[in-house]
C-alpha positions in Angstrom: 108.2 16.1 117.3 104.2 16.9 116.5 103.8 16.4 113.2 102.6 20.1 112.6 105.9 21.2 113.7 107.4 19.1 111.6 105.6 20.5 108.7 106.2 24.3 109.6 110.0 22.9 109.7 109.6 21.8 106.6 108.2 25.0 105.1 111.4 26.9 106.6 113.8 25.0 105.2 111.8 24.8 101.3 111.6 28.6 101.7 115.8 29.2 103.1 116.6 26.8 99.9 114.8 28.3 97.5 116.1 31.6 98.6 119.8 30.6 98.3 118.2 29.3 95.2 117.5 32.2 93.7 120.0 34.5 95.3 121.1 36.3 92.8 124.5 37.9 92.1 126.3 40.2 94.3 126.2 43.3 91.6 122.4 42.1 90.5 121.5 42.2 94.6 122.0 46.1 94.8 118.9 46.2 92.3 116.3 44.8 94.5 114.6 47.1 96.4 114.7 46.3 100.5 111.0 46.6 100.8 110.4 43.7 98.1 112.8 41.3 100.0 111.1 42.4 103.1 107.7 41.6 101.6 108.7 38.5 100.1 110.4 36.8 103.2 107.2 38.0 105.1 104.9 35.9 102.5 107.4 33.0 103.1 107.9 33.1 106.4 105.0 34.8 108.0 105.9 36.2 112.2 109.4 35.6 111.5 110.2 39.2 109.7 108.6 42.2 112.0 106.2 44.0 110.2 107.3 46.9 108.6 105.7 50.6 110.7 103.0 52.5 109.8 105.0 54.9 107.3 108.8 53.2 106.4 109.6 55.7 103.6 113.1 56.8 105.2 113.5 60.2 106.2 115.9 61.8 103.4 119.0 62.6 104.9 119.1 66.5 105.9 122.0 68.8 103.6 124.6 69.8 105.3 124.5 73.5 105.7 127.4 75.2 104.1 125.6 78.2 102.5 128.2 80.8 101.6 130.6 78.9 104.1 133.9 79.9 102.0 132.2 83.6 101.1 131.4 84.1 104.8 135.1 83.0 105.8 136.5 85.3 103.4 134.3 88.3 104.9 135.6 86.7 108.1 139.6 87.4 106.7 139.2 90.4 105.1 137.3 91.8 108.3 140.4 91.0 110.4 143.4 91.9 108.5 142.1 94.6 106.1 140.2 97.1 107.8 136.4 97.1 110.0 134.6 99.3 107.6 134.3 96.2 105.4 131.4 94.8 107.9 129.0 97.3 106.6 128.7 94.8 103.1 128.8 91.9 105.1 126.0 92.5 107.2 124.1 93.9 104.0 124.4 90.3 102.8 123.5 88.4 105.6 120.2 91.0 106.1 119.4 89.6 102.1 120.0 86.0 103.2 118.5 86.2 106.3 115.3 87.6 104.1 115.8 84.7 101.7 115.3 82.0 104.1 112.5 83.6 105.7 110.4 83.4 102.8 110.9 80.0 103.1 110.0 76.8 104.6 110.7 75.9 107.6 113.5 73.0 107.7 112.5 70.2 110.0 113.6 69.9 113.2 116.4 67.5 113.7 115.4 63.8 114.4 111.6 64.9 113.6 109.6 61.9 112.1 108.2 62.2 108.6 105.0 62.6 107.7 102.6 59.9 107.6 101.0 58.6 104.1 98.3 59.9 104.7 99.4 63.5 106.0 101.6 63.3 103.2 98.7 62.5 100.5 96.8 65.7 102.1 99.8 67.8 101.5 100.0 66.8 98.0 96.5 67.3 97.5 96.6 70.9 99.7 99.8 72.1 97.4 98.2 71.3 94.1 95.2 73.4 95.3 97.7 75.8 96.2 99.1 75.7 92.4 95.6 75.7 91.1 94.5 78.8 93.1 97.5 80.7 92.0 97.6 80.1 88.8 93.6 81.6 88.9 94.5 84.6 91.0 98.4 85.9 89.8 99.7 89.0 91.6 98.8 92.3 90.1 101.3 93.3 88.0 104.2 96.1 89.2 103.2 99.5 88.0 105.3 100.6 84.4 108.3 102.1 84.4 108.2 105.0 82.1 111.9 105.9 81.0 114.3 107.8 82.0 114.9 111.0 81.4 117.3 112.7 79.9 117.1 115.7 82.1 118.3 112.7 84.9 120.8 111.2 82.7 118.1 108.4 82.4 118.8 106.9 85.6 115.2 108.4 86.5 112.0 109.6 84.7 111.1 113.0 85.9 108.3 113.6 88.7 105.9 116.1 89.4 106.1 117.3 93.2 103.1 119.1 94.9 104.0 122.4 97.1 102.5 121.8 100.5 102.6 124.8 103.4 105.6 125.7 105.1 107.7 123.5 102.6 110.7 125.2 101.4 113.0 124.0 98.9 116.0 122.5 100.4 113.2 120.2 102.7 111.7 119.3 98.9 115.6 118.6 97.8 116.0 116.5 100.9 112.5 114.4 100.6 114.1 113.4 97.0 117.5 113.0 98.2 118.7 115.7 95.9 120.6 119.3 95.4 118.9 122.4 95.7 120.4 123.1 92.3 119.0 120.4 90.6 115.4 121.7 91.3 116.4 124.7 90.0 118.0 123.7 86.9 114.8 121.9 85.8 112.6 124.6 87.0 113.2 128.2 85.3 110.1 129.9 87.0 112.1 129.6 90.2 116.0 130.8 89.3 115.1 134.1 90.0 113.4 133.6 93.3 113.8 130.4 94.6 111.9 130.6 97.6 108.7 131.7 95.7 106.8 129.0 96.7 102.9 128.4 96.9 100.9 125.5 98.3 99.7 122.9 95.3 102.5 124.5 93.1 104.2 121.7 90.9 107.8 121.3 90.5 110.0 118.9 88.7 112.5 116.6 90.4 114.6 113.9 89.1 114.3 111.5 92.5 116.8 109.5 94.4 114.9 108.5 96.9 111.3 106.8 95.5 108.6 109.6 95.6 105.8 108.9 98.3 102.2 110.2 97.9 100.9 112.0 101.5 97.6 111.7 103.3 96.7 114.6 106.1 95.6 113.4 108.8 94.9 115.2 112.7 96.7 115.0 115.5 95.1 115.8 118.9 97.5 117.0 121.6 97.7 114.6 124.6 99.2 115.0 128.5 103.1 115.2 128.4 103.6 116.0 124.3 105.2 118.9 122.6 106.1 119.9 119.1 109.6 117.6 119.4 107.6 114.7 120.6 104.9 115.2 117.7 107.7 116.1 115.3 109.6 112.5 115.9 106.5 110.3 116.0 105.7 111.1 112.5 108.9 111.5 110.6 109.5 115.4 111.0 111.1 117.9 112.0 109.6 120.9 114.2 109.6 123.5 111.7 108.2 121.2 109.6 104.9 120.4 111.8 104.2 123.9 113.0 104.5 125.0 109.7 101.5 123.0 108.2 99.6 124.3 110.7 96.6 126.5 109.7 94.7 129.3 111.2 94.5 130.9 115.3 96.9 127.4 116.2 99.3 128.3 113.4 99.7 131.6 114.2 100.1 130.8 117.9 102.7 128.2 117.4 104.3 130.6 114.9 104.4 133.2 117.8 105.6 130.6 120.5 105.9 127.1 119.6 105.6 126.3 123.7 102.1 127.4 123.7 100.8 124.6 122.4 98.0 122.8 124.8 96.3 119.3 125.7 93.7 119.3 123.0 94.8 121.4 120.3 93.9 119.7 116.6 97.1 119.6 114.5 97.3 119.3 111.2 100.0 116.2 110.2 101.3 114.6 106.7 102.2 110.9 106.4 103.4 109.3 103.6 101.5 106.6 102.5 102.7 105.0 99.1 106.0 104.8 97.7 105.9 105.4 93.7 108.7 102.6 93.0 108.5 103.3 89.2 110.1 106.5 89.3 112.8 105.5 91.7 116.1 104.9 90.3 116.9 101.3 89.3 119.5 99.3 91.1 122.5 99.9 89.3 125.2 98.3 92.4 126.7 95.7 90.0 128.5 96.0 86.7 131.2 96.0 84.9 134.3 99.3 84.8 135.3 99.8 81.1 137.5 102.2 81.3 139.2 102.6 84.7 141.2 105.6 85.6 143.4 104.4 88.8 143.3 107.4 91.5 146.7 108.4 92.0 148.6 107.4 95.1 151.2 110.0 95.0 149.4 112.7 97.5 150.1 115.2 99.9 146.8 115.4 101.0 145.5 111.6 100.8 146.8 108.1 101.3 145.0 105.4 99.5 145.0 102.3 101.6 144.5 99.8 98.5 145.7 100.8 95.6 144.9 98.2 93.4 141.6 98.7 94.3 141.6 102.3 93.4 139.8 102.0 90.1 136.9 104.2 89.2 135.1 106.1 86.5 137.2 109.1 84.9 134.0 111.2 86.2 134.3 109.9 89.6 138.4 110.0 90.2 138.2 113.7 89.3 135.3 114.0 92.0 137.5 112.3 94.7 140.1 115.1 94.3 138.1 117.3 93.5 136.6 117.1 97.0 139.9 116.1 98.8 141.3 119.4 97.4 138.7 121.9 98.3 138.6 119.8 101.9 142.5 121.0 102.2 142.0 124.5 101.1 139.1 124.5 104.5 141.0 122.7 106.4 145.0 122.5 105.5 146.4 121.2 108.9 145.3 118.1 110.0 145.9 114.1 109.3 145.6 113.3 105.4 142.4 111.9 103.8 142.2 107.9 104.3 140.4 107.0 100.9 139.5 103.5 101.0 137.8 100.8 97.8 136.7 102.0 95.0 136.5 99.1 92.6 139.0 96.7 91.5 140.5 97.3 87.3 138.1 96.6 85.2 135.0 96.2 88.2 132.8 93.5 88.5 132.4 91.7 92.0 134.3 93.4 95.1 134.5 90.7 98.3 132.8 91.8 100.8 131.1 95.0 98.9 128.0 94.4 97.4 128.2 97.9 95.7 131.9 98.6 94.4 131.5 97.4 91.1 131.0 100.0 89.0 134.1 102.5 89.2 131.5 105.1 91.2 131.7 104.2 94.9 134.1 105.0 97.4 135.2 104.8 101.5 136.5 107.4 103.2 137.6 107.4 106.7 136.2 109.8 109.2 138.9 112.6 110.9 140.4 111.6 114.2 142.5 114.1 116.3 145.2 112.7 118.5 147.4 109.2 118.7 144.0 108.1 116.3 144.8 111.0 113.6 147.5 108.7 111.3 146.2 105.3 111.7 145.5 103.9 108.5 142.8 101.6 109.4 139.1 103.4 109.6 138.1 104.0 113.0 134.8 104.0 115.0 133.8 107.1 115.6 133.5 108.1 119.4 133.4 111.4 121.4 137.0 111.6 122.2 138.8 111.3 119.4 136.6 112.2 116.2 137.2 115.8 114.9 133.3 116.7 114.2 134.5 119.6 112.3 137.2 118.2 109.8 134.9 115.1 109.2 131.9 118.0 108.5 134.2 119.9 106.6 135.3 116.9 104.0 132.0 115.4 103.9 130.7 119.1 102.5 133.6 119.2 100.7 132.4 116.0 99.0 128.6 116.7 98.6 129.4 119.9 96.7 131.3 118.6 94.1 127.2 118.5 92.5 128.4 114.8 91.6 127.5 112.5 94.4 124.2 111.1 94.2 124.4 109.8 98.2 126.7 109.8 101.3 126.0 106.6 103.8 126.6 107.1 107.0 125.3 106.0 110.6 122.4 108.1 112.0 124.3 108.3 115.5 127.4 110.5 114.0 124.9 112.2 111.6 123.3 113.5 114.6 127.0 114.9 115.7 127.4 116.1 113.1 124.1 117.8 112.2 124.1 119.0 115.9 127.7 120.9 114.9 127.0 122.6 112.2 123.9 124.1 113.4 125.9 125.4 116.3 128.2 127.2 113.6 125.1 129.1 112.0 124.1 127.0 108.8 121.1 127.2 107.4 118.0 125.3 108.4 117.4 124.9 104.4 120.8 123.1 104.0 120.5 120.8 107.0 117.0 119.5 105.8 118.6 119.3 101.8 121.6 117.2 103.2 120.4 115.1 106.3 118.2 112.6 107.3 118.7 113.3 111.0 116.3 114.0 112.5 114.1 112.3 111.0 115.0 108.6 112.0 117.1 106.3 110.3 114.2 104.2 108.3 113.0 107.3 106.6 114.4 108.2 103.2 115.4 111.8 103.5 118.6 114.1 102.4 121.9 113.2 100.8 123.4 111.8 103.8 121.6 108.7 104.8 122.1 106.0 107.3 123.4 102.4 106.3 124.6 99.8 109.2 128.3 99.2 109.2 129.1 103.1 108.4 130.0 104.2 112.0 133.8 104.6 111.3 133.7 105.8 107.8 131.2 107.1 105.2 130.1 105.9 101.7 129.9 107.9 99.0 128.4 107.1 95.7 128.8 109.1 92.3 126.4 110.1 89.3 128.8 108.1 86.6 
């Protein structure tokens, strides 16, 4: 053997002995990091340990993702052996989640590689410019809230609407999501006339829906539109466009709305800002002091959960209240399927993200035929709703003066809406109560869309 081999035999062994040498015990070994022993055994035996790659900081292991696994199961349960209206809630949940993680980062893709040292320095030093910049420039600061008033129970301050032309008052109760009586009530000039309105006149409104400030803008008449078409693209209805309209147009539209032509120069309002400080403040979860239990005993209704039948005294008198003048409309028919109020004492209601309070409540839409006694809510479809019952008890529940909205899915609004124009009411009343037609993003009327609400409606209370 050479003798240089002999000596770079001699180094191995030195090194392996003074290794088992200092070995030390087996609970002291966990303490020594890998990438010293790697280092080490690379000084002693140099090209016998590969050299370690260009970036060996392990990739942390990824978290397993069991977000809201168990609460998503449970939605999953209740879904299948309780009734389909509960999917509404679920899906309001998974829209606020699906948010959340969209303001987010991005995870990694599986099996990506990490970042390099030096990528990883830059980030560092990129982020702490971040953190510098935004601590120089902070977000401007959300406009005051002034308080509520008392006028709106204090859920609301009170706002100051400006009279535009052709506005009447149930199209102002609607853009607030109010009643026509509540204008009144807080606006004595107009009890004895309430349709003595004037452009730029100011009236008082407590506001369920956040008040938006409106820009005019023009609107020239292209090939192929009319009113209907002009009307949906901004948010409107028909007698709502040709009504702003202003001078020979306006008083040729007023004469035949079909005479309008390619070119004309219409006159158009869009909202443009929302005033979030006057709107009312989230009040879906909470606590029920003292919880009246809406009694099962009925002629008129069954309650599919009683002990979730809890609510405010105010709003278990409203329930009947509304169920009773329903029945003196309509007495035949199937009996009122009242659905989840809030559990005995409130608090969190699985699926429901509302429910909480004692001062919501589902009710099932009116089916005719073999559909007419099931107890479970029902989709609504062309065969087997009964448009005018399900009219008839929603009414019934809006004029108890105590429901501060009805949710319900744009598509049977429309039905609905569609019917009772047939049957003669008042232009007024369908712009106070619905959003249709307006679309379903647009804040408008009592009765406002809300996905999930296609076999029953929603409706919540004032206290």
């Amino acid at each position: 053997m050479p003798l240089s081999a002999k000596f770079r035999l001699h180094r191995v062994l030195l090194a392996i002995l003074a290794l088992g040498v200092a070995q030390p015990s087996a609970g002291l070994a966990a303490e020594v990091p890998r990438s010293v022993r790697d280092k080490s055994l690379e000084i002693l035996l140099p090209q016998v340990v590969d050299p370690p790659p260009e970036d060996d900081a392990a990739a942390p292991a990824a978290e397993e993702d069991d977000t809201d696994g168990a609460d998503a199961a449970d939605a999953a349960h209740d879904a299948e052996h309780e009734e389909a209206s509960q999917g509404d809630d679920a899906a309001l949940e998974e829209e606020d989640a699906g948010a959340a993680e969209a303001s987010g980062e991005e995870p990694p893709l599986p099996g990506a590689r990490p970042k390099s040292r030096s990528s990883r320095s830059k980030s560092k030093s990129t982020s702490k410019k971040k953190m510098s910049a935004s601590r120089e420039s902070k977000p401007a600061a959300a406009p005051k809230r002034p308080k509520g008033a008392k006028e709106c129970d204090y859920r609301t301050p009170i706002y100051e609407h400006e009279v535009v032309k052709g506005e009447h008052l149930g199209a102002i109760a609607g853009r607030y999501g109010v009643r026509r009586a509540d204008i009144l009530a807080l606006n004595d000039a107009l009890k004895k006339n309430p349709n003595l309105l004037r452009p730029g006149q100011k009236l008082r409104v407590c506001p369920e829906i956040a008040p938006r400030t409106r820009q005019e803008i023009e609107h020239v008449v292209a090939k192929g539109e009319n009113p209907t078409l002009i009307a949906k693209k901004y948010g409107i209805t028909v007698d709502e466009l040709l009504g702003l309209q202003r001078g020979k147009l306006g008083k040729r539209l007023a004469a035949n709305p079909r005479s309008l032509q390619i070119g004309d120069r219409m006159v158009v309002l869009i909202d443009v800002e929302e005033k979030l400080e006057f709107a009312p403040a989230e009040e879906t979860r909470g606590i029920l002091r003292a919880s009246v239990q809406l009694p099962t005993a009925s002629k008129h209704y069954l309650v599919k959960r009683p002990y979730l039948a809890y609510g405010t005294p105010r709003t278990i008198k409203a329930i009947q209240a509304a169920i009773s003048r329903y029945k003196q409309r309509k007495p035949a028919g199937p009996k009122v399927h009242v659905g989840d109020i809030s559990k005995k004492g409130g608090g969190p209601l699985k699926p429901h993200r509302s429910h909480q309070k004692g001062v919501d409540v589902d009710i099932g839409l009116v089916h005719k035929g073999i559909l007419a006694g099931e107890k479970r809510f029902v989709a609504a479809n062309a065969q087997t709703l009964d448009v005018a019952r399900t009219w008839a008890l929603i009414k019934a529940f809006a004029d108890t003066k105590e429901v501060r909205a009805i949710f319900l899915d744009y598509q049977v609004q429309k039905t609905l809406y569609e019917y009772a124009r047939r049957k003669g009411v008042s232009e007024e009343t369908l712009d106070e109560l619905f959003q249709y037609p307006r679309g379903k993003g647009r804040g408008h009327g009592l009765i406002r869309h809300w996905n999930g609400h296609r076999n029953h409606f929603h409706v919540r209370f004032r206290g």
